[in-house]
Backbone as JSON, one array per atom type, in Angstrom:
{
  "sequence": "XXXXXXXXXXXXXXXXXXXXXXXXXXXXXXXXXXXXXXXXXXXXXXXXXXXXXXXXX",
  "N": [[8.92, -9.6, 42.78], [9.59, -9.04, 39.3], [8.94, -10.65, 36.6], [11.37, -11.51, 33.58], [13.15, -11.46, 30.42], [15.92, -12.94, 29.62], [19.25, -13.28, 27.8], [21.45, -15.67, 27.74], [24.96, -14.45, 28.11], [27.09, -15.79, 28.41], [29.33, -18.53, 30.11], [30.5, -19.0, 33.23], [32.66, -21.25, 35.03], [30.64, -22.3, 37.41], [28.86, -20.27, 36.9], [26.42, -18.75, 35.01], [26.26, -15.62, 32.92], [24.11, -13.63, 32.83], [21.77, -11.47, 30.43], [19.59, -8.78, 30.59], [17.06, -8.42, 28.44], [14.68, -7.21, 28.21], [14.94, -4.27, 28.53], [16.86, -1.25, 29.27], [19.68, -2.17, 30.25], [22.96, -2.2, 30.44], [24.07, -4.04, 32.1], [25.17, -7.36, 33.18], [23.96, -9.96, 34.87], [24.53, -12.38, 37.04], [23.96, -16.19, 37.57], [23.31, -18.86, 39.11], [24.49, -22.01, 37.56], [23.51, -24.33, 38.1], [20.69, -23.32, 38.67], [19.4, -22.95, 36.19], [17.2, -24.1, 33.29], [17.85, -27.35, 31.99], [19.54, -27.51, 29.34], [20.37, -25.4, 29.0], [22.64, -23.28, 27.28], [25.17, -20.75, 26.15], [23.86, -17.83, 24.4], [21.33, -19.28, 24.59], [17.82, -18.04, 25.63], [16.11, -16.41, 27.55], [12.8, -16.83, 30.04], [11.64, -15.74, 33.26], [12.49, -15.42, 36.61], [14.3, -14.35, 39.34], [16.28, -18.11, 39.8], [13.58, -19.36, 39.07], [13.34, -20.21, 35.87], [12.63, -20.54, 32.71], [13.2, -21.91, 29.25], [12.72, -20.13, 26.29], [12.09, -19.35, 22.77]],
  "CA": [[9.85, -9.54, 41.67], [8.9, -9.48, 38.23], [9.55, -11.47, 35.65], [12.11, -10.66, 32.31], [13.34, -12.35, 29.5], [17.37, -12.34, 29.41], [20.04, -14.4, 26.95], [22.67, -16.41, 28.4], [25.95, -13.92, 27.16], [28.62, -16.2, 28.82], [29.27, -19.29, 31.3], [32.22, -19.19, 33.48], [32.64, -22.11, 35.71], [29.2, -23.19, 38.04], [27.84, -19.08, 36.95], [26.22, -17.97, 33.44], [26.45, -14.15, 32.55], [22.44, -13.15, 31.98], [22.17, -10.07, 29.62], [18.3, -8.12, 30.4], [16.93, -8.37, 26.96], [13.53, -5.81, 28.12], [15.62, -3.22, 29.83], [18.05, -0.56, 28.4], [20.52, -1.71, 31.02], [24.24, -3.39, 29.84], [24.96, -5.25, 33.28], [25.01, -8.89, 33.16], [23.47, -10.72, 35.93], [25.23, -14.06, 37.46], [22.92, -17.12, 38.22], [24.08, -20.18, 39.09], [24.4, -22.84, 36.35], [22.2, -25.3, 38.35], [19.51, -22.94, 38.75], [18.54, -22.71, 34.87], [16.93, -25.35, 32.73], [17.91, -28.35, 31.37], [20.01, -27.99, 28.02], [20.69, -24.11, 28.34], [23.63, -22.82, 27.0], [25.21, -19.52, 25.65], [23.22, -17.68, 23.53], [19.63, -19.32, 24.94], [16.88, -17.05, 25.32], [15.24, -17.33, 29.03], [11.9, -15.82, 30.65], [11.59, -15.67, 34.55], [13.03, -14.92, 37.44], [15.27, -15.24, 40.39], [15.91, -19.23, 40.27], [12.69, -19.7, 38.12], [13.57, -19.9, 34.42], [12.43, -21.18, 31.19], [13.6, -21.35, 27.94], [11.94, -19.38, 24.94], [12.7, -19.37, 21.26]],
  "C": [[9.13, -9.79, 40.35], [9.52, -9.81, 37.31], [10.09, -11.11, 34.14], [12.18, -11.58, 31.47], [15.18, -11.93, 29.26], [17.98, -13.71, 28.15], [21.23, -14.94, 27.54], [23.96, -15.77, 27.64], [27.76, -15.11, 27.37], [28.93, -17.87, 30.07], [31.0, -19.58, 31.86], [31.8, -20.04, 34.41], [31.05, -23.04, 36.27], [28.54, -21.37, 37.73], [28.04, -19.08, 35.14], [25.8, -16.48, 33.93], [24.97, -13.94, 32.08], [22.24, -11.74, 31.59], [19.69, -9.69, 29.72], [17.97, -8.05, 29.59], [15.43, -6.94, 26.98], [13.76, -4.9, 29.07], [16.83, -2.7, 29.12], [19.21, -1.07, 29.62], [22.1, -3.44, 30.57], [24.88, -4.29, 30.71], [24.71, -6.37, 33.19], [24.95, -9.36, 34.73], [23.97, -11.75, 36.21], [23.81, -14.59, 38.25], [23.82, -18.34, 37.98], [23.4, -21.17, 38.13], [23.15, -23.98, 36.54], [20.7, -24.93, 38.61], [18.7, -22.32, 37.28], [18.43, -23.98, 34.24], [18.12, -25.92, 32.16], [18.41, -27.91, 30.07], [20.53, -26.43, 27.41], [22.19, -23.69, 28.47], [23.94, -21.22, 26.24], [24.71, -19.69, 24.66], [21.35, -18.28, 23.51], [19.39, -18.44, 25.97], [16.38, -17.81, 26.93], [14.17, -16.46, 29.09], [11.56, -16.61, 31.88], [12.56, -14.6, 35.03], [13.65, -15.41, 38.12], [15.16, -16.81, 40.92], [14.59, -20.2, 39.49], [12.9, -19.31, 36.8], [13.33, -20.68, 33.51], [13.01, -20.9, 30.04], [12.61, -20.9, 27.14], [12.67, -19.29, 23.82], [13.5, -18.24, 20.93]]
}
């Protein structure tokens, strides 16, 4: 798998809405809330992958 950079568009319950930011494509991805860092909320910027994610500026 290789690794992207998406933005958090939404959080409904224990899932956030991840929007592909290097990819023409408009589907939003669900990841569970406990599997992204520490302090992210809509509108932060991630780079990884499935389960592995960091924030970026």
């Amino acid at each position: 798998m290789e690794m992207h950079d998406y933005i958090i568009e939404d959080i409904q319950g224990d899932y956030a809405q991840l929007k592909q930011l290097d990819a023409d494509n408009p589907e939003l991805f669900p990841v569970a809330v406990a599997l992204l860092p520490f302090g992210s909320d809509v509108g932060t910027k991630l780079h990884g992958m499935m389960g592995m994610f960091e924030i970026i500026e």
